[in-house]
GUVO-618232 format. One record per residue (C-alpha): x, y, z; residue in one letter. Coordinates in Angstrom, 2 decimals, decimal comma. Example, Ala and Ser with C-alpha at 12.3 -4.5 7.8 and 13.67 -1.06 7.14 Angstrom:
! GUVO-618232
SITE:12,30:-4,50:7,80:A
SITE:13,67:-1,06:7,14:S
END
This chain:
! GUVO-618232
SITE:75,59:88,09:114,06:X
SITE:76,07:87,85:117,88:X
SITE:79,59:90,17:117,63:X
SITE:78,39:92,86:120,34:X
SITE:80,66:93,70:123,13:X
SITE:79,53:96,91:124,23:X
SITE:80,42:98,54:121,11:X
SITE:77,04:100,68:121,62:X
SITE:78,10:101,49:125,14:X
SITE:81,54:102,94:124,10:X
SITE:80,11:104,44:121,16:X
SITE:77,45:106,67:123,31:X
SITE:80,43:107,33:125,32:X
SITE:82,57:108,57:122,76:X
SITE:80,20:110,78:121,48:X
SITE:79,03:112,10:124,58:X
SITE:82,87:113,37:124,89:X
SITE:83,97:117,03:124,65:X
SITE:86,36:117,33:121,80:X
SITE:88,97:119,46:122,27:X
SITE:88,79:122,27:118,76:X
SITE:92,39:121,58:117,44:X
SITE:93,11:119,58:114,58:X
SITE:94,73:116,13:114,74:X
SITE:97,06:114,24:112,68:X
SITE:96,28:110,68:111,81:X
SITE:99,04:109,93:109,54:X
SITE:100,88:106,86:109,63:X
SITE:103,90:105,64:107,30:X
SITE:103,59:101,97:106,74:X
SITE:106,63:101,39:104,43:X
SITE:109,58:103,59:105,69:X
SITE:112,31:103,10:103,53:X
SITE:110,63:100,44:100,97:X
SITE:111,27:100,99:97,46:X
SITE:107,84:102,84:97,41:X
SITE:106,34:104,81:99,42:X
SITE:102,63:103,62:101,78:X
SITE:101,70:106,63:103,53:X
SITE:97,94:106,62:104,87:X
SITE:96,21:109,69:105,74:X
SITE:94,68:107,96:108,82:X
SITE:95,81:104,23:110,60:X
SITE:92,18:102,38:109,73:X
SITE:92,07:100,04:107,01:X
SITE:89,64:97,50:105,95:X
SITE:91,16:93,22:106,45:X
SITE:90,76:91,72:103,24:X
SITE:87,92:89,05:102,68:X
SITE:85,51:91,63:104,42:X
SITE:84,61:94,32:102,17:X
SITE:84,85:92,51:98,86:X
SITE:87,39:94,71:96,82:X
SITE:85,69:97,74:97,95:X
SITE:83,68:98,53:95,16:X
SITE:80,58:98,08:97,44:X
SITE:81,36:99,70:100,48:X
SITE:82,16:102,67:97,59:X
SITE:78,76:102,72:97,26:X
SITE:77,93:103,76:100,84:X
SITE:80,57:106,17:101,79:X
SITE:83,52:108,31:100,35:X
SITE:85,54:105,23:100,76:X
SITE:88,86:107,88:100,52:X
SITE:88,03:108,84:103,99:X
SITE:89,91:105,41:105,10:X
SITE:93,69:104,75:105,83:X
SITE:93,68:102,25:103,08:X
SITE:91,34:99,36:101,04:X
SITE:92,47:95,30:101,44:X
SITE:91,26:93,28:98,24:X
SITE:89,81:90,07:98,60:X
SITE:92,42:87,70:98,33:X
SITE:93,76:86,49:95,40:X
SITE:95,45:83,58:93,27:X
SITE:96,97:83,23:90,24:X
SITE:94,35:81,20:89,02:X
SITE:90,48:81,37:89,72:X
SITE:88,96:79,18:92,61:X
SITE:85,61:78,07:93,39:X
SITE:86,54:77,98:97,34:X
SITE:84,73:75,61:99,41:X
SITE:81,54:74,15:99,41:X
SITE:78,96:75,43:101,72:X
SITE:78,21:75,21:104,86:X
SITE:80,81:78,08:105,27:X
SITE:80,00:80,56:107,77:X
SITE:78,95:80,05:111,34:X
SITE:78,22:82,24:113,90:X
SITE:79,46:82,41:117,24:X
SITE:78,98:84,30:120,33:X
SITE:81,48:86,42:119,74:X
SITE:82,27:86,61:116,24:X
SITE:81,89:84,15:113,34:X
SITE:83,84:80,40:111,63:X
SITE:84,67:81,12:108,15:X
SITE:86,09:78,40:106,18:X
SITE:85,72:80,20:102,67:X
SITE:88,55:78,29:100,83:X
SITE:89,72:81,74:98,97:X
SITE:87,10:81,76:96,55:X
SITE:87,86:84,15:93,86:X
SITE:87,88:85,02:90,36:X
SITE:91,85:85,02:89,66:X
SITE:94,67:87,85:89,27:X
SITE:94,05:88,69:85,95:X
SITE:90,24:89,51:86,02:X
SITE:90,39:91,26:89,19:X
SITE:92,44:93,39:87,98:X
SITE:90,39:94,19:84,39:X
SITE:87,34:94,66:87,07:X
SITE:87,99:96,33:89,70:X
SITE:92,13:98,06:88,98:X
SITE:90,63:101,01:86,86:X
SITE:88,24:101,73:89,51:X
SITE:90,69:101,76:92,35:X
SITE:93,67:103,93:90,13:X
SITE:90,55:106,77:90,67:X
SITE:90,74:106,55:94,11:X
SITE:92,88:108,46:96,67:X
SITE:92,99:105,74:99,00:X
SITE:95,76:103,21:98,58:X
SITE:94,75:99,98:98,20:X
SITE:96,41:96,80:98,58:X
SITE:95,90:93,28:97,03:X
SITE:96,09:90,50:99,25:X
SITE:97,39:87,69:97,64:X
SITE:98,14:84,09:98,03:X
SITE:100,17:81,15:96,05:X
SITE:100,57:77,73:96,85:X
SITE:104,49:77,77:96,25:X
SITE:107,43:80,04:96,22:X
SITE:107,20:80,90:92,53:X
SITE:103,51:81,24:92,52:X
SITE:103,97:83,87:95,05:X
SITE:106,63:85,29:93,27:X
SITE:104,26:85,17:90,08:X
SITE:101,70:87,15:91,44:X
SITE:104,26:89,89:92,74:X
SITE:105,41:90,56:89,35:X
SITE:101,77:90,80:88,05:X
SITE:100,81:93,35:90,36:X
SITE:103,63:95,38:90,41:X
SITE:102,75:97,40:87,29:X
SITE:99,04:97,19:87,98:X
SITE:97,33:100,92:88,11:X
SITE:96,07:101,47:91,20:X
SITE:97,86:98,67:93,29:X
SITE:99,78:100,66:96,41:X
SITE:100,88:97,47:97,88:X
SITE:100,51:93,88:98,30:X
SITE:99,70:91,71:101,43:X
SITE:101,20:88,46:101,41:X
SITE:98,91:85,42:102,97:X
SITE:101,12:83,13:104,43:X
SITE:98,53:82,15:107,21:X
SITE:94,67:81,32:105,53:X
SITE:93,86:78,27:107,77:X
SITE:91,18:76,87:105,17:X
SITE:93,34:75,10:102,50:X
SITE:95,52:72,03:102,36:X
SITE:98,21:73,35:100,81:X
SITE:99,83:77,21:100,93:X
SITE:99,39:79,50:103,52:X
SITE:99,32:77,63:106,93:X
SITE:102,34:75,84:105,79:X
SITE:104,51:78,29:105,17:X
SITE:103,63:80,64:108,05:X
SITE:103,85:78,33:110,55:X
SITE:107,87:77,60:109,29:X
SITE:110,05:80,91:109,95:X
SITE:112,39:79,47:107,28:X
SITE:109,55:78,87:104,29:X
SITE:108,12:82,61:105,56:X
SITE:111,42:83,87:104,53:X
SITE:111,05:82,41:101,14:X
SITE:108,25:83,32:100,46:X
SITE:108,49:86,96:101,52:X
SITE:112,19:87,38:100,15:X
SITE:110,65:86,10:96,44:X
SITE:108,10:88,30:96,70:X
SITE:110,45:91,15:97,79:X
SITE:112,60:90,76:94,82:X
SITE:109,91:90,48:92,69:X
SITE:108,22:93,73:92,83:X
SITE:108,75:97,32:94,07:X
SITE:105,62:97,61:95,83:X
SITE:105,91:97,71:100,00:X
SITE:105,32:94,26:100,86:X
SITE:103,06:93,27:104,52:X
SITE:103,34:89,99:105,46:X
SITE:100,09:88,63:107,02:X
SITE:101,19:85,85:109,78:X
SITE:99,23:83,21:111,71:X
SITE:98,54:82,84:114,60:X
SITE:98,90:79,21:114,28:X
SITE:102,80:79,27:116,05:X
SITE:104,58:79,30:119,25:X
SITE:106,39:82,00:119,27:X
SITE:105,32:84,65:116,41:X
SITE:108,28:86,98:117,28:X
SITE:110,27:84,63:115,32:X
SITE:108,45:84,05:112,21:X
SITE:108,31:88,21:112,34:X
SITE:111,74:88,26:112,29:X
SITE:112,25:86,09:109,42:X
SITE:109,74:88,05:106,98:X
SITE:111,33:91,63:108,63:X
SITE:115,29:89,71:107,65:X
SITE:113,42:88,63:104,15:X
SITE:112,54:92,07:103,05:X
SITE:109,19:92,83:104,64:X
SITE:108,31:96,12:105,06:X
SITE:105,57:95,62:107,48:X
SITE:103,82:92,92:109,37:X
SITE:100,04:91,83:109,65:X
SITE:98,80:90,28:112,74:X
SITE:97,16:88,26:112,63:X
SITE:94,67:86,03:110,34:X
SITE:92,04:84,20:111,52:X
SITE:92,23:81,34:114,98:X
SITE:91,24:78,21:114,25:X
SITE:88,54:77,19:115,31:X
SITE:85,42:74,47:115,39:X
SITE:81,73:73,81:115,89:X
SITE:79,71:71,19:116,15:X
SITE:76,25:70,47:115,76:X
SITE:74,59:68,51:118,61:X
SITE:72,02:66,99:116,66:X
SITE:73,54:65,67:113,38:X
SITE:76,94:65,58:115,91:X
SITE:78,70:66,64:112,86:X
SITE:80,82:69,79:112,27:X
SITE:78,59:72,92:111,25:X
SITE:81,45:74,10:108,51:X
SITE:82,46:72,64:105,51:X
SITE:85,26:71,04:107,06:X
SITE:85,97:70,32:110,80:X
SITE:87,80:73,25:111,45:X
SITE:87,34:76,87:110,70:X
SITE:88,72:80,35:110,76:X
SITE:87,45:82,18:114,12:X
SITE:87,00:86,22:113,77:X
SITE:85,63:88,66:115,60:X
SITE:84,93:90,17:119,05:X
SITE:86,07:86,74:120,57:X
SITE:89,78:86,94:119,54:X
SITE:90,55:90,49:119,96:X
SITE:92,85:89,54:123,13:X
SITE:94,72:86,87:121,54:X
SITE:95,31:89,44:118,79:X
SITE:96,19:92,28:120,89:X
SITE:99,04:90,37:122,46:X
SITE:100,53:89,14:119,26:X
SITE:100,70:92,47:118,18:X
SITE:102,56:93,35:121,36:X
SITE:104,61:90,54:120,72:X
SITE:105,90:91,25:117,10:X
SITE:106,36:94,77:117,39:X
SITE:108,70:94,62:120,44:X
SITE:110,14:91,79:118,22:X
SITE:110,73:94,11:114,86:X
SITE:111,86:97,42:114,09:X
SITE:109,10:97,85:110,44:X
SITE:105,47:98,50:111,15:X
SITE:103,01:96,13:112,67:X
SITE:99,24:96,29:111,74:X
SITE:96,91:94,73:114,26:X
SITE:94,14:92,70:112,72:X
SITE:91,59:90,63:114,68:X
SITE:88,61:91,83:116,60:X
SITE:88,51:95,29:116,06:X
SITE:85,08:96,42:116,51:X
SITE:85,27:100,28:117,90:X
SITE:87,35:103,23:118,48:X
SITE:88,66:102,14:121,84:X
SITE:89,74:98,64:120,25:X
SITE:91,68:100,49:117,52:X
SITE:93,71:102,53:120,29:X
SITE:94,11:99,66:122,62:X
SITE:96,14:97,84:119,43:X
SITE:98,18:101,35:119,01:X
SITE:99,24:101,71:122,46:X
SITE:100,24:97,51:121,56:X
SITE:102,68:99,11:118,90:X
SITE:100,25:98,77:115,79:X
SITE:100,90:101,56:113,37:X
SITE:97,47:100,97:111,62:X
SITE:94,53:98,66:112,42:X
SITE:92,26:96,70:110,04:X
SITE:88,42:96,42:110,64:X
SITE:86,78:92,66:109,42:X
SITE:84,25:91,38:110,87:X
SITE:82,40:94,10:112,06:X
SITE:81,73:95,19:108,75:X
SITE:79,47:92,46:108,12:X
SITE:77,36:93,42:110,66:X
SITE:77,97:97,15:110,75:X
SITE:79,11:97,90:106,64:X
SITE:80,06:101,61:108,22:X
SITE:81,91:99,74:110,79:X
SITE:85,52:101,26:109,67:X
SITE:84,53:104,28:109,39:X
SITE:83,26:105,08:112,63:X
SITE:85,78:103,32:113,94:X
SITE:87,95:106,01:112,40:X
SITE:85,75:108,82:113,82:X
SITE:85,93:107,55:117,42:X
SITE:89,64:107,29:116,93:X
SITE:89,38:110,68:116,10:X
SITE:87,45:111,79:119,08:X
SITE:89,17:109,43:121,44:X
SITE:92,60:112,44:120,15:X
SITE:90,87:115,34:120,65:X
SITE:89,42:113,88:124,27:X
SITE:92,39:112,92:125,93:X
SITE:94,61:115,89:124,03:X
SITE:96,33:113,44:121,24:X
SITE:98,00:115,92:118,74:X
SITE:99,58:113,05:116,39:X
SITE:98,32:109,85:116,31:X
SITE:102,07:108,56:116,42:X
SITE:102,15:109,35:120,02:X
SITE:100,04:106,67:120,32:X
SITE:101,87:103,79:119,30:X
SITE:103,67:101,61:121,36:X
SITE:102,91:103,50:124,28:X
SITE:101,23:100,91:126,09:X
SITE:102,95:100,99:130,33:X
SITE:103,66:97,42:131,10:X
SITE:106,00:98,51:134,27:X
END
């Protein structure tokens, strides 16, 4: 996959930096006030659809070393997602259009929910219904599940007809959604938003006035690609979701955006592919930072993300990790 944008470069130079011998601390509170409490012990999580449900990337490294684990989406109901072509790479990145392919609440939970209530890592389950009470549905299911810490609400997957895009592009049908799923469960709730609006400070308000106890931005860009020879698109369907390298800008201003436009926590999503990304998105006003796509080309992408983040502290004299955020100078 053609996702390199000098990660190697900044990687030599982080390690080639003189770390200073003090300790550091990396953690972050991502539900301040919710019902339950979402404290990671450092700000890097995995973006769900990436890593499976982490059972795999368990198999690699101490998977506890992370801030927390995303689950592959989920539905009430098992889907078969959509046919194939679905990936296609890009310069910078890759066009999903997956169609949330996945096995259903229930069985997810029988395979993988015994394995993650082991863990020390919090994981969350991202989830995603195709109306109000479905969403509220799959709240209530999780909420007693062992080894649930929190669910992420998909109000923005840009590869089905009905659901997600819908109701995250509508700052009133966010609300609803967010406030069911609120009053559903006691688990901290993270909205994940589109990018697919105007102005995403006001569908952050809505899910922050709804009950949200933190915000992630953003899902996927859509995107397309077209094949000059057949002259037909090279996905599934015309468009696509667009990851990667490529949209880390985009991202890093929405993130800007919807923290200065909320007071809960904002985790940046979207291009993340190094240390130096995952500070650029705290100085934004991220609190924590989710690594996608360059797991599938690096599966030990997160965590050296994490230990550049760490050396990037001790480098520049970082004692708390909180310093970091929002401390972006835009004067």
């Amino acid at each position: 996959m053609s996702t390199s944008t000098g990660s190697s470069a900044s990687t030599r130079e982080f390690a080639s930096a003189r770390s200073v011998d003090r300790r550091v601390n990396l953690e972050v509170d991502l539900a301040p006030g919710a019902k339950r409490e979402l404290i990671l012990r450092n700000p890097i999580m995995t973006a769900s659809g990436t890593s499976s449900n982490g059972l795999e990337l368990a198999r690699l490294f101490d998977v506890n070393r992370l801030g927390a684990l995303l689950s592959k989406g989920v539905t009430l109901q098992p889907r078969r997602g959509n046919p194939t072509p679905r990936i296609v790479e890009t310069p910078a990145g890759m066009l999903n259009s997956i169609g949330f392919q996945n096995v259903g609440v229930r069985k997810l939970l029988r395979d993988a929910a015994t394995v993650w209530e082991t863990w020390s890592v919090p994981v969350v389950v991202n989830m995603l219904g195709d109306t109000v009470d479905e969403f509220a549905h799959l709240a209530q299911i999780l909420d007693g599940a062992p080894g649930v810490a929190a669910v992420e609400v998909n109000i923005s997957c840009p590869n089905l007809d009905v659901g997600g895009v819908a109701f995250g592009r509508d700052p009133i049908a966010a609300g609803r959604v967010i406030e069911a799923v609120s009053t559903a469960t006691t688990l901290p709730v993270i909205a994940k938003l589109t990018p697919d609006v105007t102005d995403i400070s006001v569908v952050a308000r809505a899910c922050e006035d709804a009950g949200a106890d933190a915000l992630c931005v953003a899902n996927s860009f859509v995107g397309m690609s077209i094949d000059v020879h057949t002259r037909r698109p090279r996905t599934n369907r015309p468009v696509a979701g667009l990851t990667g390298p490529a949209i880390k800008p985009l991202a890093l201003r929405l993130v800007w955006e919807s923290a200065r436009a909320v007071s809960i926590p904002v985790i940046g999503c979207g291009g993340i592919s190094d240390g130096r990304d995952a500070v650029e998105f705290l100085l934004a006003g991220a609190t924590a930072v989710q690594v996608g796509t360059a797991s599938f080309r690096d599966p030990y992408a997160s965590v050296r993300v994490l230990e550049e983040l760490l050396d990037y502290c001790r480098e520049h004299g970082v004692a708390d990790i909180n310093e970091l955020i929002g401390a972006v100078q835009t004067d």
